[in-house]
Structures are given as C-alpha cells and as structure tokens.
VOMI-656178 format. One line per field, with one value per residue (C-alpha): residue number from 1; residue in three letters; z negated, x, y negated. Coordinates in pm, whole numbers, plus 50000, padded with zeros to 5 digits. Each point is the difference from the previous one (the first is absolute). Example, Ala and Ser with C-alpha at 12.3 -4.5 7.8 and 13.67 -1.06 7.14 Angstrom:
// residues 2
resi: (1,2)
resn: (ALA,SER)
zz: (49220,50066)
xx: (51230,50137)
yy: (50450,49656)
END
This chain:
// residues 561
resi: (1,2,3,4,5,6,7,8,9,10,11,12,13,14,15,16,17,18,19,20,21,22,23,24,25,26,27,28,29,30,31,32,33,34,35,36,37,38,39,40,41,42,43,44,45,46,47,48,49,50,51,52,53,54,55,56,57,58,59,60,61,62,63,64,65,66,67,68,69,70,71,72,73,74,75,76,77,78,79,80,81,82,83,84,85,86,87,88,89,90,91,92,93,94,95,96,97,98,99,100,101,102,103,104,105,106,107,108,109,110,111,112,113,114,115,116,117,118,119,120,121,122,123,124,125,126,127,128,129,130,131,132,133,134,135,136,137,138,139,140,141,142,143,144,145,146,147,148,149,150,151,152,153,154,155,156,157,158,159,160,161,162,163,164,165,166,167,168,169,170,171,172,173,174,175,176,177,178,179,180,181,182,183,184,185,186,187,188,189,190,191,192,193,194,195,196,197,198,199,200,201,202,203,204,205,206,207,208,209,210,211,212,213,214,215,216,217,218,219,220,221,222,223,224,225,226,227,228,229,230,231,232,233,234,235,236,237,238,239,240,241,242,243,244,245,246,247,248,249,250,251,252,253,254,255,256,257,258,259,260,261,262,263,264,265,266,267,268,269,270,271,272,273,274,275,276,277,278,279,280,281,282,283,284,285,286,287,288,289,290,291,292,293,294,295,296,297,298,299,300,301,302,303,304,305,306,307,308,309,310,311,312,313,314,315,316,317,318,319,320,321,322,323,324,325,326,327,328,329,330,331,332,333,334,335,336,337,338,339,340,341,342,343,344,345,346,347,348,349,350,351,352,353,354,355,356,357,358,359,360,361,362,363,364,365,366,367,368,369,370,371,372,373,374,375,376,377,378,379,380,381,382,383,384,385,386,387,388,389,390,391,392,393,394,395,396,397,398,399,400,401,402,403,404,405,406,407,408,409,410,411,412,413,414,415,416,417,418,419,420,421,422,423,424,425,426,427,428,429,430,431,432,433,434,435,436,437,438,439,440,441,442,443,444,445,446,447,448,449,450,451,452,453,454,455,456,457,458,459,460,461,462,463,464,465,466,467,468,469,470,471,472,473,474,475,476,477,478,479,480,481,482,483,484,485,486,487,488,489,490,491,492,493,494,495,496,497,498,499,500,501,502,503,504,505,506,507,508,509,510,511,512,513,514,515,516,517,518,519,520,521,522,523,524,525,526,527,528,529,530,531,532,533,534,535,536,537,538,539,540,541,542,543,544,545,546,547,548,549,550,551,552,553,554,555,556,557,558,559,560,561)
resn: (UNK,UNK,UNK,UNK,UNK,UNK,UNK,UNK,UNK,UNK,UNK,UNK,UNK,UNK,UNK,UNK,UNK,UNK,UNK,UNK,UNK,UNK,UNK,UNK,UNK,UNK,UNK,UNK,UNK,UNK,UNK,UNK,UNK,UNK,UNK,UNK,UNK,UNK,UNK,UNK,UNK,UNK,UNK,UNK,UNK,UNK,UNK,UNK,UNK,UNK,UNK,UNK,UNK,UNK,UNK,UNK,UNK,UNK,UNK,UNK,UNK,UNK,UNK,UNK,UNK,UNK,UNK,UNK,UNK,UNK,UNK,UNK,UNK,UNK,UNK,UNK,UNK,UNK,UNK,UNK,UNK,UNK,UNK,UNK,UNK,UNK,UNK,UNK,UNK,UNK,UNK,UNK,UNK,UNK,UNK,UNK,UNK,UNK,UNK,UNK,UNK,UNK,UNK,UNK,UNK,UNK,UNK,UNK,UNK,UNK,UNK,UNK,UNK,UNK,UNK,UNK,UNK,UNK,UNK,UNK,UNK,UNK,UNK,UNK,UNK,UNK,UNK,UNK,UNK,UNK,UNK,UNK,UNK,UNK,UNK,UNK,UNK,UNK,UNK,UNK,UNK,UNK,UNK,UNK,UNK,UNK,UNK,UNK,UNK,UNK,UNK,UNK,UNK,UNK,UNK,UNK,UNK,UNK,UNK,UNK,UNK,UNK,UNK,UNK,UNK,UNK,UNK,UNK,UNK,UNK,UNK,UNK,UNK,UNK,UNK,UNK,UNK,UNK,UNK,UNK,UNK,UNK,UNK,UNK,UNK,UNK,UNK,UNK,UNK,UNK,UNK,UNK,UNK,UNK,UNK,UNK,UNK,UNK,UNK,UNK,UNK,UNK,UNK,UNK,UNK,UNK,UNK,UNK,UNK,UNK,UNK,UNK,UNK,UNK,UNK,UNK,UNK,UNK,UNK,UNK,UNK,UNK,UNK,UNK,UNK,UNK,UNK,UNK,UNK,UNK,UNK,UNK,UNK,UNK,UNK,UNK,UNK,UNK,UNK,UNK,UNK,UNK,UNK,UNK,UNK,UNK,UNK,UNK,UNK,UNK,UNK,UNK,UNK,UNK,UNK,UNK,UNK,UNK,UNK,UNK,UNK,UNK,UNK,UNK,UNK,UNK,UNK,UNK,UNK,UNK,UNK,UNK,UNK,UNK,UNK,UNK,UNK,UNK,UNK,UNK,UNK,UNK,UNK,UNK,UNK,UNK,UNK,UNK,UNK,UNK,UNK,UNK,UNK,UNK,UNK,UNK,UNK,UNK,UNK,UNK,UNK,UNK,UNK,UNK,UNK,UNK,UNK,UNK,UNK,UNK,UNK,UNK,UNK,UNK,UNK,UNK,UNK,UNK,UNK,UNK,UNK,UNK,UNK,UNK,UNK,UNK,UNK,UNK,UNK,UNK,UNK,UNK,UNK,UNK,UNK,UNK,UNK,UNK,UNK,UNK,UNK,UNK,UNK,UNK,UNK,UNK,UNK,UNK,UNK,UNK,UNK,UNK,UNK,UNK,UNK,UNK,UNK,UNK,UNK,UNK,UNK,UNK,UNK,UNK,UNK,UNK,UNK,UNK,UNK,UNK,UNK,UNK,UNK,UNK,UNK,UNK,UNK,UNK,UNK,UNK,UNK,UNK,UNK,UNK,UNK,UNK,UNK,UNK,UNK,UNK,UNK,UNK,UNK,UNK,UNK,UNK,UNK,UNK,UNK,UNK,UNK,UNK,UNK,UNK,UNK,UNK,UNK,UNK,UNK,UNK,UNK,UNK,UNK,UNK,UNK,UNK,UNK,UNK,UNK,UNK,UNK,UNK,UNK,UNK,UNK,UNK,UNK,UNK,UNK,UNK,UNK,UNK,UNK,UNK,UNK,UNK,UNK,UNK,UNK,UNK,UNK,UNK,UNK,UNK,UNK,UNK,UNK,UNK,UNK,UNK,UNK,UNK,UNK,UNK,UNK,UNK,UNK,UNK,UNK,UNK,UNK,UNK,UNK,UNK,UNK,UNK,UNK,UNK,UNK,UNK,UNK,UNK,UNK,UNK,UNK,UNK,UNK,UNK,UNK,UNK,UNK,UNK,UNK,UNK,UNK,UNK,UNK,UNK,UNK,UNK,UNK,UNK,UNK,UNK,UNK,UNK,UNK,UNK,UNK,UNK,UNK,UNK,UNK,UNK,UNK,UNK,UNK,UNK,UNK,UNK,UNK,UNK,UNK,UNK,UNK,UNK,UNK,UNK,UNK,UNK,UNK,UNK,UNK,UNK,UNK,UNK,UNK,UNK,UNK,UNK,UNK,UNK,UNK,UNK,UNK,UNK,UNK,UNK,UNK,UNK,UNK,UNK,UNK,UNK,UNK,UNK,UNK,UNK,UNK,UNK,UNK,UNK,UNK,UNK,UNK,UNK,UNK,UNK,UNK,UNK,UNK)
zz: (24116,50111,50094,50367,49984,49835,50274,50256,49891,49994,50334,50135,49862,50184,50320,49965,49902,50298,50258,49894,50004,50386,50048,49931,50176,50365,49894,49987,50235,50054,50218,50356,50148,50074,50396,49981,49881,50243,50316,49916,49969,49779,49627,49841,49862,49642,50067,50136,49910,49770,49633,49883,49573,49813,49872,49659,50105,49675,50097,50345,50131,50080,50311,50153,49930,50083,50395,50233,50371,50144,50301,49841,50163,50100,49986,49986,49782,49804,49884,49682,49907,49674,49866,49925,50220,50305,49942,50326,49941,50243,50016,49957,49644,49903,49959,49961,50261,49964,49749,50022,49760,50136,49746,49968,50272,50156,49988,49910,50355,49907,50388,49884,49713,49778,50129,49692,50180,50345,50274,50174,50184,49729,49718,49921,49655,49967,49724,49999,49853,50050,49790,49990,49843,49989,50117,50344,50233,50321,49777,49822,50102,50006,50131,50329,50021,50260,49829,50133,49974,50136,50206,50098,49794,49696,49794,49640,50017,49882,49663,49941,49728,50179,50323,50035,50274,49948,50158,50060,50097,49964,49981,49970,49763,49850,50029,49924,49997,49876,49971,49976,49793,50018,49794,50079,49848,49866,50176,49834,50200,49855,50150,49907,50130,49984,50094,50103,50045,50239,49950,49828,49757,49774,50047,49823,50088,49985,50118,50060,50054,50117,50175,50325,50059,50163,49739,50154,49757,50129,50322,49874,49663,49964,49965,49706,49815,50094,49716,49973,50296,49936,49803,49624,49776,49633,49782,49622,49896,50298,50009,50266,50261,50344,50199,50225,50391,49933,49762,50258,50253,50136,49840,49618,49862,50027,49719,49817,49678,49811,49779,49959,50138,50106,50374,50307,50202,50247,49892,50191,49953,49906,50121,49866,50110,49733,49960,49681,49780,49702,49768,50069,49964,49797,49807,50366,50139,50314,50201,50139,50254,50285,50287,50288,50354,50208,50100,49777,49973,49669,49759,49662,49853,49723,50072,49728,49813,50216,49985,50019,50293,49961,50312,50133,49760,49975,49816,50002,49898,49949,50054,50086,50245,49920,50262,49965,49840,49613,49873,49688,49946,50292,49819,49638,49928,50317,49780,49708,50112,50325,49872,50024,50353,49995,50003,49677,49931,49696,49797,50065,49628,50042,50377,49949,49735,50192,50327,49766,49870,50386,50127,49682,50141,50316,49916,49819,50288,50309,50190,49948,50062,49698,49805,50023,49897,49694,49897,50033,49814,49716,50012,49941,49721,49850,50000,49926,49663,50100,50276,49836,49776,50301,50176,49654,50028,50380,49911,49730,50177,50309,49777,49865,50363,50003,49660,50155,50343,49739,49811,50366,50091,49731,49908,50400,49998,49680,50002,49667,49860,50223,49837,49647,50135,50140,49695,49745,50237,49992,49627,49919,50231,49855,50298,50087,50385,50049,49895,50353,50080,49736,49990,50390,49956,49848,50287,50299,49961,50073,50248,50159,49920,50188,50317,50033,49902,50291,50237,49947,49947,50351,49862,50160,50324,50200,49738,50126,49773,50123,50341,50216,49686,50168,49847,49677,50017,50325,50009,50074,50388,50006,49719,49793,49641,50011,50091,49738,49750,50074,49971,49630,49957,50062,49767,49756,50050,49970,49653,49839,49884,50260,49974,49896,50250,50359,50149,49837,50008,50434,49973,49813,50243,50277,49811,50104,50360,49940,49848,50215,50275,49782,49956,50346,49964,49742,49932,50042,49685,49795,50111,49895,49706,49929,50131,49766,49677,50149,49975,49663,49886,50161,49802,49666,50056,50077,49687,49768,50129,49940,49618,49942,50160,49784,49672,50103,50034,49649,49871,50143,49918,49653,49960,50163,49697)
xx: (22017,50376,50249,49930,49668,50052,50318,49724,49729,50320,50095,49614,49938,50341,49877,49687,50154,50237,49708,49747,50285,50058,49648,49979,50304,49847,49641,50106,50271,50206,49809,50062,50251,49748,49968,50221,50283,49954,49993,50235,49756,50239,49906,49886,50292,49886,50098,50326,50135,50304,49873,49976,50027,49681,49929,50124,50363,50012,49759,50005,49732,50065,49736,50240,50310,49881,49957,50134,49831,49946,50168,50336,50302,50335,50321,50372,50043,50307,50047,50193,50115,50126,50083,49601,49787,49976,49819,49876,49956,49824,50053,49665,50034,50265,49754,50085,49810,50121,50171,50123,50146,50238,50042,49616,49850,49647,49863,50134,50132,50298,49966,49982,50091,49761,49853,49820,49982,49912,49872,49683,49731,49724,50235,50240,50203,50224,50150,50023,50036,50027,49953,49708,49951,49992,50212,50120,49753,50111,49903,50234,50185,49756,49963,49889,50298,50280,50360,50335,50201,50281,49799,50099,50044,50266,50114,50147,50390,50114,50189,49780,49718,49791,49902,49821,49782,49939,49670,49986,49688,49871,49669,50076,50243,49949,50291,49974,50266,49864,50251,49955,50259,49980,50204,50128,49825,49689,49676,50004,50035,50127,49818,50199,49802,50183,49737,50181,49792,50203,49709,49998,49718,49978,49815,49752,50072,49822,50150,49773,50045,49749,49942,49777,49847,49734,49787,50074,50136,50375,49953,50017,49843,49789,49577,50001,50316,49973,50152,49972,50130,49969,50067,50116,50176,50082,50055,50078,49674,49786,50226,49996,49698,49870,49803,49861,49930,49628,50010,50114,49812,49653,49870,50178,50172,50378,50180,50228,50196,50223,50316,50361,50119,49967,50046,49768,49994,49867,49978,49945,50055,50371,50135,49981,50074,49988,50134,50177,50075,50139,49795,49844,50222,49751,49683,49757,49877,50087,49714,49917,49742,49845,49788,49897,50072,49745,49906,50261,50226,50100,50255,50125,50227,50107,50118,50210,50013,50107,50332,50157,50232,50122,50109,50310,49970,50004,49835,50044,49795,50146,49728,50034,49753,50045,49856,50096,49858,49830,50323,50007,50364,49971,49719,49960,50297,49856,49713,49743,49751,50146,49970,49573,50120,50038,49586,50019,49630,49778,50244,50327,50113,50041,50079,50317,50204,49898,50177,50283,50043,49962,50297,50179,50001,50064,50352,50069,49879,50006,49683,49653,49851,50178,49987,49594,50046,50200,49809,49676,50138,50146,49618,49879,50244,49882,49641,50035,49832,49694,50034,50033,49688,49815,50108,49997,49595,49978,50166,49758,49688,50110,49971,49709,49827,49844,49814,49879,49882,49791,49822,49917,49862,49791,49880,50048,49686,49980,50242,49959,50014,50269,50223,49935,50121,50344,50058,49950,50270,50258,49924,50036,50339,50095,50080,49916,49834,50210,50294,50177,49854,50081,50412,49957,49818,50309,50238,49737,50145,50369,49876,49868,50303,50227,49766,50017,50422,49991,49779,50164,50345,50250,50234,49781,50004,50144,50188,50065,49969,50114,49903,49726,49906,50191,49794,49827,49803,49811,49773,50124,50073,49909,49745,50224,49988,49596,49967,50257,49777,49663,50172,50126,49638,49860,50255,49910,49657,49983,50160,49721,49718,49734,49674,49709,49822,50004,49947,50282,50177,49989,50103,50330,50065,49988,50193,50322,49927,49793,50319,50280,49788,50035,50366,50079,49986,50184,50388,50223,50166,49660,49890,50362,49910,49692,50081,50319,49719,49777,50292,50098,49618,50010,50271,49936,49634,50146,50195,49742,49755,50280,50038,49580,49972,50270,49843,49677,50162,50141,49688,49782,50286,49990,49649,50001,50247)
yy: (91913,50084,49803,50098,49874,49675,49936,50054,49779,49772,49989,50034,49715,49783,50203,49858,49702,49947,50127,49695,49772,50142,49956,49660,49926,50170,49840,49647,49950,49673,49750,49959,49737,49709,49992,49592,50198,50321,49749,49788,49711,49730,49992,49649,49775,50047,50411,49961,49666,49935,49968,49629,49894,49942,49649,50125,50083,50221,50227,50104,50191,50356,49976,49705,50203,50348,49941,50195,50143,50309,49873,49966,49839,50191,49795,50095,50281,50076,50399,50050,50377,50131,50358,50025,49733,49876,49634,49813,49629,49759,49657,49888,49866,50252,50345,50290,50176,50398,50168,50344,50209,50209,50214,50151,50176,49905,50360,50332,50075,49772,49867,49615,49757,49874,49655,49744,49681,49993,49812,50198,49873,50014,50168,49690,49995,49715,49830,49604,49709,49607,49665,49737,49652,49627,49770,50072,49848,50277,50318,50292,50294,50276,50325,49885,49759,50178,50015,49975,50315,50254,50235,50390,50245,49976,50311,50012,50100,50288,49905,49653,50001,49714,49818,49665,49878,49619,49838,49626,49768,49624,49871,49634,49828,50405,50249,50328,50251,50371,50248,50401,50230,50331,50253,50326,50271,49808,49909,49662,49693,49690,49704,49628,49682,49694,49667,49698,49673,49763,49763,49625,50150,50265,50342,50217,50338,50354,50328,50285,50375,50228,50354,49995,50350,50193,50187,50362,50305,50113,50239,50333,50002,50258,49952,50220,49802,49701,49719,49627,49752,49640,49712,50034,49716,49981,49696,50044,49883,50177,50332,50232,49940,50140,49795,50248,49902,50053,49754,49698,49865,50040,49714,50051,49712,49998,50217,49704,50028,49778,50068,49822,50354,50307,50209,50070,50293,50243,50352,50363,50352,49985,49692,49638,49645,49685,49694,49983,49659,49906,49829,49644,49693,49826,50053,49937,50301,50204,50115,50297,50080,50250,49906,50169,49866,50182,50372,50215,49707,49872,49814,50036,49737,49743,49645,49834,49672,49668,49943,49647,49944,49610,49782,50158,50264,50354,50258,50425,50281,50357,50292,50391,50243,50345,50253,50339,50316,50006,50139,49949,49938,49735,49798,50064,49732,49762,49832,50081,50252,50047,50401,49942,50037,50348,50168,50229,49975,49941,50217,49806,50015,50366,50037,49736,50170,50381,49833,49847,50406,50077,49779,50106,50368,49918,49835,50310,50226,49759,50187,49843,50334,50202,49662,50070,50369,49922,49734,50253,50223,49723,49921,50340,50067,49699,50079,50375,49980,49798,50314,50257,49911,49975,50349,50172,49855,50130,50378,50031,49898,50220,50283,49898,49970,50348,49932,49649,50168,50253,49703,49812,50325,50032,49597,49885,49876,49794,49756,49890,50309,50090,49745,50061,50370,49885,49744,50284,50231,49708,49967,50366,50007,49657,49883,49627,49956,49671,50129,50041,49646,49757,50062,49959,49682,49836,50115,49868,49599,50135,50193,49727,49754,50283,49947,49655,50019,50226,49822,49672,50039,49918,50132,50331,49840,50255,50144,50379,50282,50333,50201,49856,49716,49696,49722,50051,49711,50143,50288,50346,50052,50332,50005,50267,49874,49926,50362,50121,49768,50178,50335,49841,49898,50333,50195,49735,50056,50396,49943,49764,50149,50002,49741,50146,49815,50179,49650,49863,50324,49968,49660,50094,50268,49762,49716,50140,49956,49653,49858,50138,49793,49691,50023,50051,49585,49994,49911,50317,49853,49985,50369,50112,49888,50166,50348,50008,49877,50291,50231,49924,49997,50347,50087,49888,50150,50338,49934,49947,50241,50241,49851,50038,50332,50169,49791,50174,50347,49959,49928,50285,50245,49881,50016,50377,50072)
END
C-alpha cells in the first residue's frame, strides 16, 4: 500500500464522516416554534417572569435564574464603537444584545462585518447578567430589570485607550450600578458591579452571568464541515467540557456543575463569548448550569456565591466577557483552558505545537498561504527517511509488477496457492509487501493534526494567499487547486505500482476524480496543502525510482560481466 492509498482511505473515511454527520443534521431538524409563540398568544408567568432566589439562598437554582422569553423586550439602547467592535447594549438589565466585530468579515465577499451577538427573531445571542437573593422583600436587579443609562451612540476617541458606559437601577432599598469598559484593541469587556443596599437590613446577594442563544450553527458553515456550536465550560477539576444542544432539553435533566472557579461560554466555528472570573472568594462553590427555554432556545451560565451586602452597605464584584475570535494570542492569557476553545480534534497534542510552528513561519514570512507551503515542506524534510523507506519499497515492487501479473496469471484461480506464489516472489526479491505502508502509518496522525490546524485556525479567516485565493479558510472560488490536486493524484498514481486486482485497479483510476469532488468543500488553505505534499511525494518518488533503477542497471551489467 502507498502513501497515496493510505492518504485516501484517510480522507474517505472524514468524507464519510462529515456526510453522516450532515445526515443526521437534515434527518432530525430543530423542532418547530410551538403555535403560543408563532401567534403571539402570551407565555405563562413561570416562562417569562423575573427569576426569584431559592429557599437556600446559597444555591440558587439555575431553572429560576435561567428565564428569559421569546418575546423579548426592546428598551433604550446605547451603541459603543471601538477600533474592533461595535457593542449594542439595551437597557433591559444591561445586555448586550449585538456584537460586531469590525474587523472580520461575515463571508468572503467582504460586503459586511462579522456579527456574534445579535438580536433576530428566532436566532437571539445575548450576553447577561443580574443578582438574586434574600433579604430585600421588592426583588433584585436582574436581567429583566430596565437600567438607567446615556443613550445614542458613543465612539472611543482617537488617542484614548478606554470608554465607560455606566448602567444604574433599583429594585427596592437595592442599587445597582454596572459599568462596561472596553479597551482599544481587545475584544474584552470589563464588567464592574457595585451593589449598594440603602436598606435598614442586611442583604444576601448572588450575581449571575449567562449566554441566551438559539441552538443554530453560524450561517454559512458548510454541511460537509460543520464544527461544534454550543455551550462549553471548564473548571480545574472538570477541565474543558461541551455540553452539546442535543444534550439539553426535551425532557433531560438540567446540566449543573459545581467548582470555586472556573469560566462559561458559548462556542462556534471561530468565534467565542465567556464570562471570565477569578477564582472564588471562599471555599463555597460557583455554579454553573444550561437549560433550555423552549423550541431552539437555551441558556448556559454560572451564578456565584452570596455575597453579604450590610444595611447601608456596599459591596463590588469585578468580572470580564470576552467576545471576539479564537485567537489565540487574544485568549490563551484570558483564563486556564480558554485555548480548548479553539476545535483541534482528538489529536490536539500534535495539532497545537504544528499551529505554534505555523504562526512561527508566518511572522517570518507574513502570508498564511506560503507559511503552509514551508511548513509542508519542513514536514516532508522531516519525514523523508520514514519516506524514502517507503518509496524505495514502492520502486522495487513497481518493477517487480510484471513478475506478479505472471504468477496471477498462472495461480488466479487458487487463492491459496496464489499467495504462497507472491510470498515466495517478495521473499526471493527481499522485498517486504508492507513496506510502503508501515513508514506511512506513522506520518497519518500529523497528517491529520495539519487538517484540523487548518480547519480551525481564524487566523485563516479570510487570510488571502496569492491571485484569485482571497480567504484560505473558504473553499476555492473557482475550484482551481482541487483540480490541480487530482492532476497531482493521477501523476502520483501512474508512478505506484499498479494493483493486481482490476477491481481495485478501476477504483484507483477513478480516485483522482472521486477526491477532487471531495475537496471542492474543502479549505483552499487545506488543499494548498496537500497538492504541495503531492508534489514533493512526486518528487522524492521520481528521485528514488531514479536511485533503484540505476542500482538495478549496475547489477545486471555486473552480472553480464
């Protein structure tokens, strides 16, 4: 088996792969919008009501903090705009209602920004937050509650690092007073609460943050590459975990998990949002939790310990919301495991380090598209003597195809005796029948590594190469480089030796064409990447059938003389 072969059994098998994982998507579609919510026929109080504290004020229940409606309220809206995000926040308990990154591009036309949050009929994404608790007889601030705050439209100043928006509401003897910081540059939002109790008695306090989303994959993403969307958190003693939205709802208990810290998030093909804390302030437990709302609604969150607000106290709580791309120099240094984030697989212990010698070219050549070509070819050059055993194997049995062909021709029909035949032939040539295989075996995990590197790095995202290649995260506009790949293929292909099997000998004659189809899927960057390793394989072939055919010719002219 060459190298060709085992690469295609490779990528049949993610085709077939990514094609039942299409399948299931378009055979079990999200459920329909119940016909109370299409008609506009009020939900019950329990659905859309403001969350209320648990008898045990020190563990709230996610399902009384986790409510929001499908028929959410509009308020004022204030519009903040830095050098990389445009952040709309209503006044309805301080969301953040759209979020759009100016910077990133929604498709490869380059005709609009990128949008993460948004506010959609049936395709909200908002970030929140509020408090609940004992003590205050009238209720908490919450994300229902509607704040005080400069409306319009407010944009950071040329030659000023931040801008504030401050947020102020009471429930009560309760205060609250939530202010937003963001930061030129970064896509991390500093969120300061500040709880005042103006009350004669003292307060219990919880503040919660959570993400309310509809389960839908980004528009866009294609069938046959489609990655995770939905909830993921990591705690130090949980790690990294996805909670997929298949896993929440119709009728399965509530996903909860306790730790004293730890981050919650939302995660898609590229982009993240979390809320990001520092680690507990004592030894009880934060809690984190998802619940679905109704059809394709749903919550992720964590609510933290109570905090004691005495009479005419006050009490503060620093936290952060990043949402922005998986960058990796934007989030590695945000919070532990915040680099799970970025979807490198089952084989993330080799894929990280290949995109960390990736990035490492690039600064050196500052064009993703040569920074894949070198790093190819550093691949190559690293596996040339596991390669080289393995074409040395393939030039031998090439030559060796004619005497094959005569012992199928004669033993065709016994297949036992047939392979005694073809083992005595590969003992008499000493030539071992897995040689081109087993080197090839050892290179298949990087190969696989370099695909996901390539399928989930943004740093891709509409990275141009050269010519028509403007985005090498997309597939190829014009479907150039799969076609240039099946040519590779076939080249590749007329310098194995052939199967001895005419079955199998068809198939590899149409694999070229099977697989160009495939890749026309496919990132441009990814099938860059394997017509330059076809090249080189084509190369280093050619070289070493060039290096076994003169060996033979020395050896029949010495045994002429």
């Amino acid at each position: 088996m060459d190298i060709q072969r085992l690469l295609a059994i490779v990528v049949f098998s993610l085709s077939l792969m990514w094609l039942w994982e299409a399948w299931q998507t378009y055979s079990h579609p999200q459920p329909v919008v119940s016909t109370a919510v299409q008609t506009g026929v009020p939900a019950s109080p329990a659905t859309i009501g403001v969350p209320t504290p648990s008898a045990t004020p020190a563990n709230v229940l996610p399902g009384a903090v986790a409510v929001a409606s499908a028929q959410t309220e509009r308020g004022a809206r204030a519009v903040i705009h830095t050098d990389v995000m445009r952040v709309e926040i209503d006044a309805h308990g301080g969301d953040l209602r759209g979020v759009v990154l100016t910077k990133y591009r929604a498709d490869e036309d380059g005709a609009q920004p990128f949008t993460l949050l948004q506010e959609q009929a049936g395709k909200d994404y908002f970030a929140q937050s509020g408090w609940v608790g004992t003590g205050v007889g009238t209720g908490f601030p919450t994300h229902k509650t509607v704040f005080e705050m400069p409306a319009g439209e407010q944009t950071l100043p040329a030659g000023q690092n931040t801008l504030k928006l401050s947020l102020k509401a009471r429930e009560g003897d309760l205060e609250l007073i939530k202010t937003y910081t963001f930061t030129r540059g970064s896509y991390l939002i500093e969120v300061d609460q500040q709880v005042v109790n103006h009350g004669a008695t003292p307060v219990s306090a919880q503040a919660y943050f959570q993400f309310l989303r509809h389960g839908q994959a980004p528009a866009g993403e294609s069938m046959m590459m489609r990655s995770y969307t939905g909830p993921a958190m990591y705690t130090e003693a949980g790690k990294f975990q996805k909670v997929p939205f298949s896993d929440i709802g119709d009728g399965k208990p509530d996903h909860i998990t306790q730790a004293s810290d730890g981050w919650i998030g939302m995660i898609q093909h590229h982009f993240v949002s979390a809320w990001l804390l520092g680690t507990a302030t004592d030894a009880r437990s934060r809690e984190f939790f998802t619940k679905a709302l109704g059809p394709d609604s749903y919550t992720a969150g964590m609510i933290l310990p109570p905090m004691q607000v005495a009479a005419q106290g006050q009490g503060s709580l620093k936290t952060r919301l990043y949402v922005g791309p998986q960058a990796l120099e934007h989030i590695e240094a945000l919070a532990p495991g915040m680099e799970y984030v970025v979807d490198y697989g089952w084989l993330t212990v080799l894929a990280y380090p290949i995109f960390m010698l990736l990035k490492w070219i690039y600064l050196v050549v500052p064009n993703w598209g040569w920074a894949i070509i070198l790093l190819t070819i550093m691949i190559k050059m690293a596996f040339y003597p596991l390669s080289a055993a393995s074409y040395k194997s393939m030039a031998k049995m090439r030559k060796l195809a004619p005497k094959l062909q005569q012992v199928k021709d004669r033993y065709g029909d016994d297949k036992q005796k047939l392979h005694e035949q073809m083992m005595k032939v590969y003992s008499e040539e000493k030539i071992n029948p897995l040689g081109g295989c087993l080197p090839m075996l050892v290179q298949i995990p990087v190969f696989i590594a370099l695909y996901w590197v390539l399928r989930g790095a943004v740093e891709l995202r509409q990275a141009p190469w050269a010519l028509w290649i403007s985005d090498l995260s997309a597939q190829d506009p014009y479907y150039i480089l799969p076609v240039l790949m099946a040519v590779s293929m076939f080249v590749q292909q007329k310098m194995s030796p052939p199967p001895t099997d005419p079955i199998q000998a068809k198939i590899m004659m149409y694999m070229p064409i099977m697989f160009s189809v495939f890749f026309f899927f496919f990132p441009a960057g990814l099938v860059l990447y394997w017509i330059v390793n076809n090249l080189i394989s084509i190369a280093q072939q050619w070289r070493i059938n060039v290096v076994v055919d003169r060996a033979n010719a020395v050896v029949k002219d010495g045994a002429k003389h």
